[in-house]
N, CA, C and O atoms as a printed pandas DataFrame, in Angstrom:
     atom_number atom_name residue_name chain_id  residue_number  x_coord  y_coord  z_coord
0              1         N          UNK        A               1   48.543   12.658  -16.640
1              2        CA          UNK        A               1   47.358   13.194  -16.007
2              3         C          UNK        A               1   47.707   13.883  -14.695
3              4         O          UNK        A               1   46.971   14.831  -14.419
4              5         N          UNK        A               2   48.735   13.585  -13.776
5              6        CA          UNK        A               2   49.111   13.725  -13.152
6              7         C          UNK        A               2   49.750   15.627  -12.890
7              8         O          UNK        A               2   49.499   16.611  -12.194
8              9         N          UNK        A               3   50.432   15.302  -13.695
9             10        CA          UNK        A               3   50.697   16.435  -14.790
10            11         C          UNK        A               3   49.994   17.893  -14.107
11            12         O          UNK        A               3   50.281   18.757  -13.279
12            13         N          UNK        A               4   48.757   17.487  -15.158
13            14        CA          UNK        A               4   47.894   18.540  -15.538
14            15         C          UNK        A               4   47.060   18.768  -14.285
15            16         O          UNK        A               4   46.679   19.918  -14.067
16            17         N          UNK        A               5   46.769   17.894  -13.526
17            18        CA          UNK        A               5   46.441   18.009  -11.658
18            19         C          UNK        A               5   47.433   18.835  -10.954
19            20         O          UNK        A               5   47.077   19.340   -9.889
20            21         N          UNK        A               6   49.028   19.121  -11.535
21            22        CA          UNK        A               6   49.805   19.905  -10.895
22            23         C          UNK        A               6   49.598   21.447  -11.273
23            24         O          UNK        A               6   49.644   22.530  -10.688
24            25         N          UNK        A               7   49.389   21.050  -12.346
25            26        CA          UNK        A               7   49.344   22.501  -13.364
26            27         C          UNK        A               7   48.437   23.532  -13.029
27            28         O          UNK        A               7   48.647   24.737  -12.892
28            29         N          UNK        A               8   47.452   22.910  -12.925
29            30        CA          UNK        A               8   45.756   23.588  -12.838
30            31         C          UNK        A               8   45.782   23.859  -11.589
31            32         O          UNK        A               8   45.218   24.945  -11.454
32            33         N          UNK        A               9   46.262   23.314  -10.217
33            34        CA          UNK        A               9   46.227   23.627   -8.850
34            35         C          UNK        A               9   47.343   24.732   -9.182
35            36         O          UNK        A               9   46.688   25.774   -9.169
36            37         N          UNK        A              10   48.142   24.935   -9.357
37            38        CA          UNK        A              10   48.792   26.232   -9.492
38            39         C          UNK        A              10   48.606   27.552  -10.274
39            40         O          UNK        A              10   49.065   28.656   -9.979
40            41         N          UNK        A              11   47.619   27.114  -11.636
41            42        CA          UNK        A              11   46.976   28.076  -12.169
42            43         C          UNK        A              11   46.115   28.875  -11.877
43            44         O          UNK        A              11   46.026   30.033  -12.284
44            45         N          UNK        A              12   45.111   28.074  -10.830
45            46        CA          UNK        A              12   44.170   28.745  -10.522
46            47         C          UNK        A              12   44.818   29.642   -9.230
47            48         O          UNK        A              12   44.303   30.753   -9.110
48            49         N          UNK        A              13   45.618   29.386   -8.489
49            50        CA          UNK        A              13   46.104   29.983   -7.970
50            51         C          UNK        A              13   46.828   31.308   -8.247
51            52         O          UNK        A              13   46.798   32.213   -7.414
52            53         N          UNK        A              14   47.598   31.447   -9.629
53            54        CA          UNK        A              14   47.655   32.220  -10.136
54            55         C          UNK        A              14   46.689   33.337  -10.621
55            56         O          UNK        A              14   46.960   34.527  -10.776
56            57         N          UNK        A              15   45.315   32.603  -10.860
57            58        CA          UNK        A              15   43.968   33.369  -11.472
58            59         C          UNK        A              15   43.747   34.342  -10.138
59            60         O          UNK        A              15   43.807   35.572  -10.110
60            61         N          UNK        A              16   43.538   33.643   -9.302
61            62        CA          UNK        A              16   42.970   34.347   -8.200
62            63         C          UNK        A              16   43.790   35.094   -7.788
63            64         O          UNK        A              16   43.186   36.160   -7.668
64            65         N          UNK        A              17   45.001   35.263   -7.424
65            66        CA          UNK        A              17   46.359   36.604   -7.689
66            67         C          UNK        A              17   45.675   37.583   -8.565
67            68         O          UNK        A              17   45.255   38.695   -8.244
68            69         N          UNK        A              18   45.633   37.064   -9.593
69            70        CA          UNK        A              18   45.885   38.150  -10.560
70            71         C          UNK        A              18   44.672   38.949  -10.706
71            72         O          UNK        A              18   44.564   40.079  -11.181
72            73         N          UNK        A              19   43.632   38.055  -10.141
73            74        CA          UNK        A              19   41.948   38.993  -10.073
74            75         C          UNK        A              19   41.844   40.209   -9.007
75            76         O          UNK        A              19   41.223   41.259   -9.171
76            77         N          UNK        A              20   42.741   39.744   -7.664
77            78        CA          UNK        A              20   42.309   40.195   -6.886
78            79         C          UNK        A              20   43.823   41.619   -6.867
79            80         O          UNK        A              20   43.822   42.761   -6.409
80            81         N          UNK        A              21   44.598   41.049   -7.378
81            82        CA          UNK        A              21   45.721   42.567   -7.425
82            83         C          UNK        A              21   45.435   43.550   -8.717
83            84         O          UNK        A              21   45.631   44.765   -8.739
84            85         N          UNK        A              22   44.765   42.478  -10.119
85            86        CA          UNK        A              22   44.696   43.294  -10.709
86            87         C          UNK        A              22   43.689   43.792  -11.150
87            88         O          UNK        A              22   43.776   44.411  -12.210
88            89         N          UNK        A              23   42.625   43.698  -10.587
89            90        CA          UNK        A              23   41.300   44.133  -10.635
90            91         C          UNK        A              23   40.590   44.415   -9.493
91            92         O          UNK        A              23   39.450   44.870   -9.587
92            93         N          UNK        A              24   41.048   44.230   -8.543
93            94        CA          UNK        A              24   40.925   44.689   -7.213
94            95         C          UNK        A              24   41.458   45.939   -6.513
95            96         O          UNK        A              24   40.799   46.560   -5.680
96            97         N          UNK        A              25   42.654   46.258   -6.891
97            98        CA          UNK        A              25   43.373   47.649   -5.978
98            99         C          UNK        A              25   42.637   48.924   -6.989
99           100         O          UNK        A              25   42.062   49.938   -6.596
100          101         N          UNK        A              26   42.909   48.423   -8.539
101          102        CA          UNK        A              26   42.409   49.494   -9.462
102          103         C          UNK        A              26   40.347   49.715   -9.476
103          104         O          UNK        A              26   39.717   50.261  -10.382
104          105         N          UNK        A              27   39.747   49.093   -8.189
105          106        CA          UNK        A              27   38.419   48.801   -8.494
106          107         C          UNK        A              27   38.180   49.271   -6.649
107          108         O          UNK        A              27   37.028   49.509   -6.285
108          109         N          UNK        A              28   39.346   49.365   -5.611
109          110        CA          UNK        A              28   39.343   49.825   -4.798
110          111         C          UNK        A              28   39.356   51.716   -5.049
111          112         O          UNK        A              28   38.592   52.606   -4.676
112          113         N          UNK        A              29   40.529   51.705   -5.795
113          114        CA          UNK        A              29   41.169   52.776   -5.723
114          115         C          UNK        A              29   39.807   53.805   -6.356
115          116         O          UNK        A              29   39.687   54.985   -6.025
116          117         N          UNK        A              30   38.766   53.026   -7.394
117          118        CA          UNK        A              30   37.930   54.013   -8.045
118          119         C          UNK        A              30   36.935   54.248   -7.264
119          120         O          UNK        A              30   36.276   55.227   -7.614
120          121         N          UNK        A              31   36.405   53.467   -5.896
121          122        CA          UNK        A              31   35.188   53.620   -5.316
122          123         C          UNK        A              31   35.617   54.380   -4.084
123          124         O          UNK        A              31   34.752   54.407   -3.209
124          125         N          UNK        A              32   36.636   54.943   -3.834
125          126        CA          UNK        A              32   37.815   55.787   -3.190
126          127         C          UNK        A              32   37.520   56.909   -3.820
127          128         O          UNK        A              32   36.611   57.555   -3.297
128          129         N          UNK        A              33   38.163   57.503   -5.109
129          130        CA          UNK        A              33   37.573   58.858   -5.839
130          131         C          UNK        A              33   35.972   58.651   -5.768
131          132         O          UNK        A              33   35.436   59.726   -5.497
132          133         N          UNK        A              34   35.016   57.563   -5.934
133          134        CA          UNK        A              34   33.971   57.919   -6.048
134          135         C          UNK        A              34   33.300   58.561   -4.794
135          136         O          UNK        A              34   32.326   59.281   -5.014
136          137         N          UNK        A              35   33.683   58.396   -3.577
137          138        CA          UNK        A              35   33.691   58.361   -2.185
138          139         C          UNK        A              35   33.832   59.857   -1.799
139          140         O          UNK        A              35   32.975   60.520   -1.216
140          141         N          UNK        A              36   35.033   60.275   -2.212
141          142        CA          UNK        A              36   35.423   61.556   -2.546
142          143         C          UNK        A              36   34.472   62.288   -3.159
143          144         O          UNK        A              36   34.103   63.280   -2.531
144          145         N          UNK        A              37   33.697   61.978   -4.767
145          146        CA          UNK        A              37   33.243   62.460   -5.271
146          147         C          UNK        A              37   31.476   62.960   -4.562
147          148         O          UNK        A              37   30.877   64.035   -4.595
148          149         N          UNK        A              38   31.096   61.551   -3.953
149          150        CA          UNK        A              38   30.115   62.418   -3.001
150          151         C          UNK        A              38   30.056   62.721   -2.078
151          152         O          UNK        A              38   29.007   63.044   -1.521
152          153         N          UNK        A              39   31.617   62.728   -1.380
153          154        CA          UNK        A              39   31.209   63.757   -0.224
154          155         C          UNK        A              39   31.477   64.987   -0.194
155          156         O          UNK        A              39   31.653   65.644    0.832
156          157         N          UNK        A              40   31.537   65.468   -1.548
157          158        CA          UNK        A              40   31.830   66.950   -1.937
158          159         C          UNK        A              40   30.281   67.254   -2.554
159          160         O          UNK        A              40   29.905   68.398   -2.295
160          161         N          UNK        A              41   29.686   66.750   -3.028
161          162        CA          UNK        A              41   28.166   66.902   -3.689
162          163         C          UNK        A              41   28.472   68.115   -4.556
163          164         O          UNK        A              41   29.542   68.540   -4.992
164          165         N          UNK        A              42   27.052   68.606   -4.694
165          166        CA          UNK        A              42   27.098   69.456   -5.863
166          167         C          UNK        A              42   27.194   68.765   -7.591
167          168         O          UNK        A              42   26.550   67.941   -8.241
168          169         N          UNK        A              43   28.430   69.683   -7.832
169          170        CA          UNK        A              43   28.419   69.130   -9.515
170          171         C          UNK        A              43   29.541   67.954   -9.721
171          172         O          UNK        A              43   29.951   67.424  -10.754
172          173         N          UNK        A              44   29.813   67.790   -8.628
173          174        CA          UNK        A              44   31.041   66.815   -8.523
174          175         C          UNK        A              44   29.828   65.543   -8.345
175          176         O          UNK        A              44   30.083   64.600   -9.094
176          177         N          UNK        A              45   29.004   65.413   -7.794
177          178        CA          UNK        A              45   28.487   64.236   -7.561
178          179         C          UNK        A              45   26.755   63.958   -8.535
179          180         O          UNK        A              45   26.349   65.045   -8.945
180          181         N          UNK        A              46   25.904   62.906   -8.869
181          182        CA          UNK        A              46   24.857   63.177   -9.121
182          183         C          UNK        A              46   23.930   64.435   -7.994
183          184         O          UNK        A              46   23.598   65.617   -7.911
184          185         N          UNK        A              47   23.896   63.725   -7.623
185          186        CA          UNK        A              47   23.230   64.461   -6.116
186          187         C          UNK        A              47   23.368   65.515   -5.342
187          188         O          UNK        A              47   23.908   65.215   -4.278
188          189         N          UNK        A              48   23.066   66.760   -5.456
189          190        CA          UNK        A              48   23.150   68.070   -4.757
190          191         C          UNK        A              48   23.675   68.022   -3.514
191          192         O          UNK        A              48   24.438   68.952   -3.255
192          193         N          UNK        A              49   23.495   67.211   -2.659
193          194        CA          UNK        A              49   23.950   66.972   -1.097
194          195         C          UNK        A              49   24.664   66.579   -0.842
195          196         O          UNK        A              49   24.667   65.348   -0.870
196          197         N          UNK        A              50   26.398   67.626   -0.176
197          198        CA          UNK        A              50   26.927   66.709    0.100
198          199         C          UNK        A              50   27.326   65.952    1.216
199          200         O          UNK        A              50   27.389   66.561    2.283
200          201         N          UNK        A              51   27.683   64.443    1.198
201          202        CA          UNK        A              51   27.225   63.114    1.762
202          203         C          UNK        A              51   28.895   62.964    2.532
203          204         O          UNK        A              51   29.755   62.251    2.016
204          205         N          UNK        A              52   29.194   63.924    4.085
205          206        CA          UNK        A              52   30.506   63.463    4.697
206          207         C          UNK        A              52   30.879   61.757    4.907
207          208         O          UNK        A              52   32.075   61.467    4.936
208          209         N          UNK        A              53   30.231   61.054    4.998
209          210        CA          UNK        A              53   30.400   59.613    5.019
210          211         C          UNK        A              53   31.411   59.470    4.105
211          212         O          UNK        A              53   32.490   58.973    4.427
212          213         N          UNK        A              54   31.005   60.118    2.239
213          214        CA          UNK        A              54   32.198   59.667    1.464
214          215         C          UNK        A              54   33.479   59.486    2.269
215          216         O          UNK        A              54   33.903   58.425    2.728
216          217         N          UNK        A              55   34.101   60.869    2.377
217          218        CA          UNK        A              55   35.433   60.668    2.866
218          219         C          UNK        A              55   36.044   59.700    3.650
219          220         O          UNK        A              55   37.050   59.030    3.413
220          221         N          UNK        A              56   35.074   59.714    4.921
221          222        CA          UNK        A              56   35.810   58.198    5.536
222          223         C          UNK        A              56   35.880   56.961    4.780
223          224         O          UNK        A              56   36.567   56.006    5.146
224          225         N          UNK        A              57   35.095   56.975    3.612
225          226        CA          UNK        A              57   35.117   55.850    3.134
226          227         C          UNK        A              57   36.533   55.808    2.482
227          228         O          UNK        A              57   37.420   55.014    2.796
228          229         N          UNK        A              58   36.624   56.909    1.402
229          230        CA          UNK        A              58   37.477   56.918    0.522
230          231         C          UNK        A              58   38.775   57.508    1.519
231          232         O          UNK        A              58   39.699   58.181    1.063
232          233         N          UNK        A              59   38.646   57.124    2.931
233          234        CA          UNK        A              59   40.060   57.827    3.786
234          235         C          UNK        A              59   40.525   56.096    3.818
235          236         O          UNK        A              59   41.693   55.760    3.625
236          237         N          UNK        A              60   39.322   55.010    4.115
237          238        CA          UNK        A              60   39.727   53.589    4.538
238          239         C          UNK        A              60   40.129   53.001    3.256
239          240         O          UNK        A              60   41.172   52.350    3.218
240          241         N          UNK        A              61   39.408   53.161    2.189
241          242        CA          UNK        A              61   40.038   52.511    1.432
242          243         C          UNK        A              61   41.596   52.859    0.378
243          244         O          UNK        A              61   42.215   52.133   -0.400
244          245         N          UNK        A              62   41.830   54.482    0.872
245          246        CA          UNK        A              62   43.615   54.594    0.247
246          247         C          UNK        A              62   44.247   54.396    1.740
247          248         O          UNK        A              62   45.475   54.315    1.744
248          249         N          UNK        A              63   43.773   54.330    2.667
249          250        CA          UNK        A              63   44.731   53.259    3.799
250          251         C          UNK        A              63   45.121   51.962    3.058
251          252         O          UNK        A              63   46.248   51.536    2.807
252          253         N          UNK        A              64   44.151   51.545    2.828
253          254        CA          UNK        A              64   44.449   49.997    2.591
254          255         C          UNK        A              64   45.222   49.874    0.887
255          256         O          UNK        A              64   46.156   49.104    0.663
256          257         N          UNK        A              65   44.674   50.692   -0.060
257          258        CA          UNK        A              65   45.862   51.151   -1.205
258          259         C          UNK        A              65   47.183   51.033   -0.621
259          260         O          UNK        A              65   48.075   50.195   -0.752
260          261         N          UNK        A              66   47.089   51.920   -0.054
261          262        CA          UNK        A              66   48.182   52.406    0.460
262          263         C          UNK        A              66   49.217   51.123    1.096
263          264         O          UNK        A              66   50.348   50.980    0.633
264          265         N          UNK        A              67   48.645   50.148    2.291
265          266        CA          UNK        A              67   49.353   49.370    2.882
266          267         C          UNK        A              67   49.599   48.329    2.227
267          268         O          UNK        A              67   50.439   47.463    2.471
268          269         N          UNK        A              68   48.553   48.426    1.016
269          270        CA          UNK        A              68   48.918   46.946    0.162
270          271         C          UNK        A              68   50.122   47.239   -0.969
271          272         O          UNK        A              68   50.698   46.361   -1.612
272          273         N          UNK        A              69   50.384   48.789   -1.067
273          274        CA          UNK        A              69   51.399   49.017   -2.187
274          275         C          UNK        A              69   52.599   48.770   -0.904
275          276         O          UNK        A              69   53.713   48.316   -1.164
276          277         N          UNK        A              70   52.362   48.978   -0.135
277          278        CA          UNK        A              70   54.158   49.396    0.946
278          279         C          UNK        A              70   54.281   48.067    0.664
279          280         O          UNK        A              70   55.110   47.701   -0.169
280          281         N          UNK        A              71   53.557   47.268    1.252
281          282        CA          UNK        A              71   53.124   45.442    1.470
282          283         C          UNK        A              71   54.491   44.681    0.215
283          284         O          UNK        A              71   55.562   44.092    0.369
284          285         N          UNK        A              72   53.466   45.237   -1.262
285          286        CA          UNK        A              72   54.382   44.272   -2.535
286          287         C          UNK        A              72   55.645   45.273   -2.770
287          288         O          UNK        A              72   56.551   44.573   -3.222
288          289         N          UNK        A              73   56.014   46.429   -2.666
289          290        CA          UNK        A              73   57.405   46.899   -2.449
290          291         C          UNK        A              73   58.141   46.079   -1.235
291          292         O          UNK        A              73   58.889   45.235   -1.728
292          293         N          UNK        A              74   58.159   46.066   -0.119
293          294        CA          UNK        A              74   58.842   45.312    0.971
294          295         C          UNK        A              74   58.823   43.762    0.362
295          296         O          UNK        A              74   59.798   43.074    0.663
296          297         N          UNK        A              75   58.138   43.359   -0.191
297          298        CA          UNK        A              75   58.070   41.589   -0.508
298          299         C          UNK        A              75   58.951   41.939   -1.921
299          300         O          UNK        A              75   59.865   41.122   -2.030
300          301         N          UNK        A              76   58.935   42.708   -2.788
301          302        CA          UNK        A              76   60.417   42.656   -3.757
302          303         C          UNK        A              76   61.583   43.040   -3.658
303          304         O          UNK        A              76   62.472   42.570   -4.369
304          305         N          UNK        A              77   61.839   44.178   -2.549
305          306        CA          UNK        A              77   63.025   44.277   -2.444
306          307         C          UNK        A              77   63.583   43.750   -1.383
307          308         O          UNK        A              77   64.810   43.794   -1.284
308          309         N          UNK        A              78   62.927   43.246   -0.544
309          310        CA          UNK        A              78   63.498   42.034    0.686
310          311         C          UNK        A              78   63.397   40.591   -0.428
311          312         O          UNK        A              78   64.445   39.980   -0.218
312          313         N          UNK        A              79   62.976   40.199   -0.978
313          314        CA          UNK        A              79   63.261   38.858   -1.669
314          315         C          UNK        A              79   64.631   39.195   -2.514
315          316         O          UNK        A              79   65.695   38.622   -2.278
316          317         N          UNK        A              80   64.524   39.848   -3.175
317          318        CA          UNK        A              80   65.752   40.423   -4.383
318          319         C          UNK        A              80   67.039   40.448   -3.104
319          320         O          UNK        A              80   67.994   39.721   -3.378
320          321         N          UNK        A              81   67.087   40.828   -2.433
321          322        CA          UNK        A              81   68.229   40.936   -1.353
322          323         C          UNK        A              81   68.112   39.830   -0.646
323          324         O          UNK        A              81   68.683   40.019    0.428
324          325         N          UNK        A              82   67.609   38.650   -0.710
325          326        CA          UNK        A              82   67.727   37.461   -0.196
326          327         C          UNK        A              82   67.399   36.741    1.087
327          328         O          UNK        A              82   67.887   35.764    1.655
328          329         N          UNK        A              83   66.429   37.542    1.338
329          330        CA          UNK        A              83   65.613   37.609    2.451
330          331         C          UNK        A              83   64.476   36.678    1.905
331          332         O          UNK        A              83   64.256   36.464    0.713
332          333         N          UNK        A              84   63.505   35.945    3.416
333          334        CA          UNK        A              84   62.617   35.146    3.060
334          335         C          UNK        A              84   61.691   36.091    3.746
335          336         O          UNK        A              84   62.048   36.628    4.795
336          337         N          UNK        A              85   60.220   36.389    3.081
337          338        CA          UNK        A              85   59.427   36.954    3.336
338          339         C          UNK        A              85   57.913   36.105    3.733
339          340         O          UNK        A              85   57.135   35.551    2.956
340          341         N          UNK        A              86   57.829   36.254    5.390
341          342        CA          UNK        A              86   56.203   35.530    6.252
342          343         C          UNK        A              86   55.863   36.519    6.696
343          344         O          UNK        A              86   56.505   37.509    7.047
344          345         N          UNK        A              87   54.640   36.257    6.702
345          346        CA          UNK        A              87   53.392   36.796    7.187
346          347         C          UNK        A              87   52.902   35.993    8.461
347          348         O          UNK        A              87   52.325   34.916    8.308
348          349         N          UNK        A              88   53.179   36.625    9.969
349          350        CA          UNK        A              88   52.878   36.051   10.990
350          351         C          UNK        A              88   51.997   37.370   11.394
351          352         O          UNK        A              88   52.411   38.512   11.589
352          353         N          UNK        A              89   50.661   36.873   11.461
353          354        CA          UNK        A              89   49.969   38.402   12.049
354          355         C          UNK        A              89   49.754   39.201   10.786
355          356         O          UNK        A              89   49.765   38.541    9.747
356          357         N          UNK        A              90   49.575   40.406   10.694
357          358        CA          UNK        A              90   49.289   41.403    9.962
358          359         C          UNK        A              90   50.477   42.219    9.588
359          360         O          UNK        A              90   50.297   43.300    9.028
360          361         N          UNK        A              91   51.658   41.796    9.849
361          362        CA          UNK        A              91   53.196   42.568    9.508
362          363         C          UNK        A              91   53.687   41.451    9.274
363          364         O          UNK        A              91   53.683   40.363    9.849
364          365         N          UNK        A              92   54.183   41.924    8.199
365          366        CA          UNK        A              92   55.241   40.656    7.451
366          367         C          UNK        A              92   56.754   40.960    8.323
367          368         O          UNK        A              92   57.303   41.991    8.711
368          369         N          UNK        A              93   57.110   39.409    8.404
369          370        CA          UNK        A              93   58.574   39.411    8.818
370          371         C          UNK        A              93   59.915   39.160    8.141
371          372         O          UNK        A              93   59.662   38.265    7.334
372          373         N          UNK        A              94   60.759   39.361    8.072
373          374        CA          UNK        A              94   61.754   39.486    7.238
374          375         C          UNK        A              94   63.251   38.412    8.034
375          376         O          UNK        A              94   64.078   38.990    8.739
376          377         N          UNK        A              95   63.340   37.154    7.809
377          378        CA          UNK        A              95   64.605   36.985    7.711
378          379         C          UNK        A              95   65.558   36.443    6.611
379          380         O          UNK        A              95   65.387   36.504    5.394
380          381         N          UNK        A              96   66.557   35.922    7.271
381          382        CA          UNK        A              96   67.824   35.537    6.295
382          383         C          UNK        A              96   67.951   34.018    5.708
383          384         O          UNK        A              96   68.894   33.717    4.977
């Protein structure tokens, strides 16, 4: 029983990984083009008017695309080279 108390605390841990990288960046990344899409209006968007707000939106959220792809590149090729990878603050640190 014991067991399966180890198992499940690590699974779900796994669940929630996998919701939030893999249904999350690809669910960022679309409300980003959608963002785009109305702040160009016209036939690009439902709505004739177009709405400059999009862009900043869809400028913040491929920032954050963006820093979360640099993010899991630096955490595989600093682990693979034998480096231990923390997060102190908002920049990950890298030692030996």
């Amino acid at each position: 029983m014991n067991n399966l108390i180890i198992a499940m605390d690590g699974a779900w841990k796994v669940l929630v990984a996998g919701l939030l990288l893999g249904a999350g960046i690809p669910t960022l990344f679309a409300l980003a083009v959608n963002g785009l899409a109305t702040a160009e209006g016209g036939e690009a968007a439902a709505g004739a008017a177009p709405r400059p707000v999009g862009k900043l939106v869809a400028l913040v959220f491929f920032i954050i695309i963006l820093t979360l792809v640099v993010y899991g590149l630096a955490w595989l090729i600093f682990t693979s080279l034998g480096f231990k990878v923390g997060f102190n603050g908002p920049f990950p640190t890298f030692s030996k």
